[in-house]
C-alpha positions in Angstrom: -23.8 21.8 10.9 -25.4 19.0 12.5 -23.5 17.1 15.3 -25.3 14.4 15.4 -23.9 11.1 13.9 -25.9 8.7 11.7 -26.7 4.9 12.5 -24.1 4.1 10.0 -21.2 6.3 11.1 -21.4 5.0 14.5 -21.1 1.7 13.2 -18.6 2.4 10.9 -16.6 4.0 13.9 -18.0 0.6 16.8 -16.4 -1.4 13.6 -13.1 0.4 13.6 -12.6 0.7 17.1 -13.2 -2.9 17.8 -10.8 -4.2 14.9 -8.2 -2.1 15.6 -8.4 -3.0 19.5 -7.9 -6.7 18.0 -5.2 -6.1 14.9 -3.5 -3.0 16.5 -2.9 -2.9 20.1 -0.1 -0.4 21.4 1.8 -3.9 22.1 1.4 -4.1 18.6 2.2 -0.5 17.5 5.4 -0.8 20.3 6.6 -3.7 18.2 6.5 -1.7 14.8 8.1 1.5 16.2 11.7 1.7 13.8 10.6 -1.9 12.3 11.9 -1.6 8.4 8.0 -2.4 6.8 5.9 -0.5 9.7 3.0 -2.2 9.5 1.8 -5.9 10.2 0.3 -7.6 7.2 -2.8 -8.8 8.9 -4.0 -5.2 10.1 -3.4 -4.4 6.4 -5.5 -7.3 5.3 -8.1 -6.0 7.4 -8.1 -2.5 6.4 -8.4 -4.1 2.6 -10.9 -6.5 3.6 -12.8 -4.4 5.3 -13.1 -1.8 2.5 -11.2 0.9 4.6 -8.2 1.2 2.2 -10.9 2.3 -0.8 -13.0 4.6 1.9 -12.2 7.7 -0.4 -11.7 6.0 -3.5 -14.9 6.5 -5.9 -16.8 3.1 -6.5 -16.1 3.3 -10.0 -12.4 2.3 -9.4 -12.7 -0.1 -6.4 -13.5 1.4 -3.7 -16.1 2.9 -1.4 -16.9 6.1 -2.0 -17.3 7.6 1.0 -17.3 11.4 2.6 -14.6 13.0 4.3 -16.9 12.9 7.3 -16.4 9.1 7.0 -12.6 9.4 6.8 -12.5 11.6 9.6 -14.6 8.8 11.8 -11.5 6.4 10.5 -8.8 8.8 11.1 -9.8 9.8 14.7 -9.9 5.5 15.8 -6.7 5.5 14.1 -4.9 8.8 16.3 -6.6 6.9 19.4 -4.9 3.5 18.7 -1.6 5.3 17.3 -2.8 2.8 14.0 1.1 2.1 12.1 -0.2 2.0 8.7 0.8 3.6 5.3 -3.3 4.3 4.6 -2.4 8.0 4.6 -0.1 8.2 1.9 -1.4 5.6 -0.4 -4.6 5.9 0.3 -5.6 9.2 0.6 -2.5 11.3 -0.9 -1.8 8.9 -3.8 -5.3 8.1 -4.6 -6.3 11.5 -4.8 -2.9 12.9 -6.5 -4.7 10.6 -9.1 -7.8 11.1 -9.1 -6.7 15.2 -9.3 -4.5 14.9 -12.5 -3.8 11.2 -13.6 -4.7 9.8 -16.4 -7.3 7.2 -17.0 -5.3 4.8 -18.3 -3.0 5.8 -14.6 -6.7 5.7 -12.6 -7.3 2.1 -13.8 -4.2 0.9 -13.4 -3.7 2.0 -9.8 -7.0 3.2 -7.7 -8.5 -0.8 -7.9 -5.0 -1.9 -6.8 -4.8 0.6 -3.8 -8.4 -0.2 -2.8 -7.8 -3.8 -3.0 -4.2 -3.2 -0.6 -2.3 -4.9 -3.6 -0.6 -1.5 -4.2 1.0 0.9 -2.0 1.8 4.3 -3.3 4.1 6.4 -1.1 5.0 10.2 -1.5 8.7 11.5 -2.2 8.5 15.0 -1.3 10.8 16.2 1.2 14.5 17.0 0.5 17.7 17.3 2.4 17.9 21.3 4.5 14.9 22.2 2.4 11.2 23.2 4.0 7.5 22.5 1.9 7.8 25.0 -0.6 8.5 24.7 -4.4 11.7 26.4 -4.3 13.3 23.5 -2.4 12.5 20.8 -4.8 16.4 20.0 -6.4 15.9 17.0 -7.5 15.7 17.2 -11.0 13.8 15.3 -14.0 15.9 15.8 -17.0 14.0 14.9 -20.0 15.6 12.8 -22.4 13.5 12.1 -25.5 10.0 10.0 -24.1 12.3 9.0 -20.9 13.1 11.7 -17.9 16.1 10.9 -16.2 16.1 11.2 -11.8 19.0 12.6 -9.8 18.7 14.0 -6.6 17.7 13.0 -3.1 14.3 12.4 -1.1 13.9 12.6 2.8 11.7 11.1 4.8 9.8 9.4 2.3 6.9 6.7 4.4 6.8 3.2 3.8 9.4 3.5 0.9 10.3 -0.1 1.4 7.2 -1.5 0.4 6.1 0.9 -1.8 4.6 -0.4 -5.6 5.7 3.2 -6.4 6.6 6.6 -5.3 5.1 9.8 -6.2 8.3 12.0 -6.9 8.3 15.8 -6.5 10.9 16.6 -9.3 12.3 19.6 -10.7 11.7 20.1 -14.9 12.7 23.5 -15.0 14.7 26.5 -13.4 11.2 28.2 -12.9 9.7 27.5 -8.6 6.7 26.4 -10.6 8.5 23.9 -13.2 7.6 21.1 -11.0 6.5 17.8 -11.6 4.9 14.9 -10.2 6.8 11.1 -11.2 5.1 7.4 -10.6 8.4 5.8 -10.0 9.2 1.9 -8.9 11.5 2.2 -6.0 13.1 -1.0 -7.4 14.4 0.4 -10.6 17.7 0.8 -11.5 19.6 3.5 -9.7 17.4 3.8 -6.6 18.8 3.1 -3.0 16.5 3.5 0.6 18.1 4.1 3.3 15.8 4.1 7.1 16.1 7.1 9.0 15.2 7.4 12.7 12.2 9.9 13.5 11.0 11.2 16.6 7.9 8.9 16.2 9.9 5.6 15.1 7.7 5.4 12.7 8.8 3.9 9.1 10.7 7.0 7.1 13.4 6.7 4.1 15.7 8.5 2.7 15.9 7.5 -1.4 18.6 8.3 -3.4 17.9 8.7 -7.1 20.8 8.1 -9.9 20.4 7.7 -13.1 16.7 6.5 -12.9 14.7 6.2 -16.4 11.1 6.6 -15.8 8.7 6.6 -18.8 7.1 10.2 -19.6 4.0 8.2 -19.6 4.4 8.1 -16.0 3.6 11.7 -15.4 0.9 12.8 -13.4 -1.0 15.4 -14.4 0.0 18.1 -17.4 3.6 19.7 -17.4 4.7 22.2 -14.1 1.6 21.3 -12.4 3.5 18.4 -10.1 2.9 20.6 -6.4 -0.4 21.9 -7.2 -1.7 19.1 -7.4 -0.1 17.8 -4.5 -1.3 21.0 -2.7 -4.9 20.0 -3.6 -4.5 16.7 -2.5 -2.5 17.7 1.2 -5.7 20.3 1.6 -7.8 17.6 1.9 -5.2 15.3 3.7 -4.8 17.7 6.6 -8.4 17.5 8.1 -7.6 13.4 8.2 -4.2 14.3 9.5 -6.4 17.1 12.3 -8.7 14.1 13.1 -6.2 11.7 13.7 -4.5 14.2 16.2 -7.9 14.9 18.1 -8.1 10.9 18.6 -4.8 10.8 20.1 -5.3 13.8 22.2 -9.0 12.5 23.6 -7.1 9.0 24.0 -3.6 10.6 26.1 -6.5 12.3 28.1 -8.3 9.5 29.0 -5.9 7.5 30.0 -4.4 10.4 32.2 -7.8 11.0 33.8 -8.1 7.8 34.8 -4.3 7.5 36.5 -4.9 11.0 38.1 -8.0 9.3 39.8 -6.0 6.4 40.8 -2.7 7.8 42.1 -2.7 9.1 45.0 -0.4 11.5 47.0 -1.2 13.1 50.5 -3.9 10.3 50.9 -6.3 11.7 48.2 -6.3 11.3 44.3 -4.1 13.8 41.9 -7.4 14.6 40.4 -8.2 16.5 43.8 -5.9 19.0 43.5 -7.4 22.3 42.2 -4.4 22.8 40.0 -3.9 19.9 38.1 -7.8 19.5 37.7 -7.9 22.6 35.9 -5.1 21.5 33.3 -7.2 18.5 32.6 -10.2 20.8 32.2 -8.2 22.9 29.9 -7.4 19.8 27.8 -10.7 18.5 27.7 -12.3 21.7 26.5 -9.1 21.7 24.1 -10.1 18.5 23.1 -13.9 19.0 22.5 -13.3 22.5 20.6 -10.9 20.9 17.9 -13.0 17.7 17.1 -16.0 20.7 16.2 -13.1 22.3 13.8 -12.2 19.1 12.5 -16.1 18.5 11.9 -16.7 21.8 10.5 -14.5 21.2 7.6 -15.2 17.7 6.6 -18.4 18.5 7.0 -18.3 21.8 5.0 -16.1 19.8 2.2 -19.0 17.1 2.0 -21.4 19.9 0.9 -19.1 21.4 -1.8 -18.4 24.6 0.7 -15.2 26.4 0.4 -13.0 24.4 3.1 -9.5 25.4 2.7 -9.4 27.8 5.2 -10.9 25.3 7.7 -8.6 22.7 7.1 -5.7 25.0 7.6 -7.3 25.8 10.2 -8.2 22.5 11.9 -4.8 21.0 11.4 -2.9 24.0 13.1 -5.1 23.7 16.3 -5.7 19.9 16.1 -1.9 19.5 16.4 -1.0 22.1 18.5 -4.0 20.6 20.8 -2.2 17.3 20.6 1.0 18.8 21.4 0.2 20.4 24.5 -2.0 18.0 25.7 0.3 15.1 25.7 3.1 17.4 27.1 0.5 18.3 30.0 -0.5 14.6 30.5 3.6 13.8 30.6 3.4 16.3 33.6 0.8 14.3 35.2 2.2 11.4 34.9 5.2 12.8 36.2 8.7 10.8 35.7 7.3 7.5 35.0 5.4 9.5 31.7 8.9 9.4 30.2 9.6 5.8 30.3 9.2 3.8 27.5 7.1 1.2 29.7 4.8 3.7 29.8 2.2 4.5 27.2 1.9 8.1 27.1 5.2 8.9 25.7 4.4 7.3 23.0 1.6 10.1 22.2 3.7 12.6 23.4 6.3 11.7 21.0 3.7 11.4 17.8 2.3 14.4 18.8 5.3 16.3 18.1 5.7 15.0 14.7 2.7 15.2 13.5 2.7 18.4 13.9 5.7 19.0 12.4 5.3 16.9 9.1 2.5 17.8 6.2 2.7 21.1 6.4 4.1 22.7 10.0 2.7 25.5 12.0 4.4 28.3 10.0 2.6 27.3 6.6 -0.9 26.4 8.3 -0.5 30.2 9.8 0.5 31.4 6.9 -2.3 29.5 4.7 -4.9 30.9 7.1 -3.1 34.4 7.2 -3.5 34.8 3.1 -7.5 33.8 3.5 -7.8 36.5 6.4 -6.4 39.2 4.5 -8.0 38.7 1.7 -11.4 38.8 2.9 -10.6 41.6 5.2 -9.2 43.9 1.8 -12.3 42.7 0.2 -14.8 44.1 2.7 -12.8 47.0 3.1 
């Protein structure tokens, strides 16, 4: 794997960086934080005009083409800034929902539009005392001649407000697997969003569904295949989701270094001190060893190499990195670090629920568990 970036990823990520330091400074994220849309319309307008919002979308439909390598460049600038913006479910989990099992006729229709930032698409997965797997999809999708009828709930569903439409997990059958995916308009008939508060005040809803007609036509993908295809799509979401955690780590860091060489106590710098100059140490090679993981399967997805395993993998230990880095640095920074004047908090507090949403630690280590064994029973 070559470590080395090319001319043009650095200037993708010097371009980034420098319009995100202009459109999204943490006065700006602090402003968003439990604000009903989530995002300010001119950072979106730059991410659109920029061609950011199409990065993974094939040229064919809009947008740039790009490798993951390239999203992972994006994603990183993004963790670093703490970048409010519904990019991740629209355009990387709804664009490649569709590009995994829609339609032409759905391809056209939406890929251009979420390239262009005319269209959001937002994911309604999540339910009400239920976890990630199949068996806690309830809501059900009852089909009524070339209609299927929605009732049921959805938690924690992003940008919902300003969603074009929702891609909605729904429940076909009495079979785990008779699951489908839904393109739904969030103002039809019968839907209601309600804001919920997260641990990240970021911009979450829970939708109610009642009565909704949505047109079979509207299906994505052939019948009971609704969460594989979203399981495809998440496998290659997480090492955007890892890479956005690895920025936000190296950023808590740096900004901790820099107060532990400026506070002093006893008449010399914190950073003197033996013991809390080995936690940062820690961190740092924390820090450095998940950005290589992070690498290693973008990289290895780039060249058509199995990957799965590595993104499991990368998002575990990104996020767990990110965890317990910004819960070190909140040490550092001692009382003041849990003050909402202060800026590392608001790592600390993304940190958490990153890790926590998109798949948590217990399916990462399971997903990784499953590729272990097998290999080991095959070599035995």
């Amino acid at each position: 794997m070559d470590l080395d970036w090319s001319e043009e990823q650095q200037v993708l990520r010097d371009m980034v960086r420098g319009m995100l330091a202009e459109y999204a400074p943490l006065e700006v994220v602090r402003k968003m934080e439990d604000d009903p849309v989530g995002y300010p319309e001119d950072l979106f307008r730059q991410f659109a005009d920029l061609g950011l919002l199409g990065i993974r979308i094939p040229e064919e439909y809009g947008g740039a083409g790009q490798g993951l390598l390239e999203g992972v460049i994006l994603y990183e600038e993004m963790g670093r800034a703490l970048t409010p913006s519904p990019h991740f479910v629209s355009s990387v989990l709804g664009a490649r929902t569709l590009l995994e099992a829609g339609s032409e006729e759905q391809k056209r229709a939406w890929l251009p539009r979420i390239a262009s930032g005319e269209a959001i698409l937002s994911v309604a997965w999540l339910e009400p005392e239920s976890g990630f797997d199949p068996e806690g999809i309830a809501l059900r999708a009852r089909s009524e001649g070339d209609t299927f009828v929605l009732d049921g709930v959805k938690w924690h569903v992003p940008f919902a407000s300003t969603a074009s439409r929702l891609l909605v997990l729904a429940r076909t059958g009495d079979r785990p697997e008779d699951l489908d995916l839904l393109l739904v308009d969030p103002a039809a008939a019968g839907v209601t969003r309600a804001q919920q508060r997260t641990l990240a005040s970021d911009t979450q809803f829970a939708v109610t569904f009642s009565g909704v007609r949505v047109p079979a036509s509207d299906r994505v993908g052939a019948p009971g295949t609704g969460y594989a295809t979203l399981e495809r799509a998440l496998t290659e979401g997480i090492v955007l989701l890892a890479a956005q955690a690895m920025g936000g780590a190296e950023r808590a860091l740096e900004i901790t270094v820099q107060y532990a060489k400026d506070r002093k106590q006893f008449d010399k710098p914190l950073g003197a001190f033996q013991a809390i100059a080995h936690y940062l140490a820690d961190a740092a090679t924390a820090v450095d060893g998940g950005r290589t993981l992070v690498w290693e399967a973008a990289w290895a997805y780039d060249r058509g190499r199995p990957f799965e395993k590595l993104a499991a993998m990368a998002k575990l230990f990104a996020c767990q990195t990110y965890r317990d880095v910004t819960a070190m640095c909140q040490q550092v920074w001692g009382g003041v670090g849990f003050t909402i004047e202060y800026d590392i908090q608001l790592y600390f507090r993304r940190a958490k629920q990153l890790q926590i949403n998109w798949w948590d630690n217990a399916v990462l280590e399971e997903k990784v568990a499953r590729e272990v064994l097998d290999r080991d029973s095959e070599a035995a």
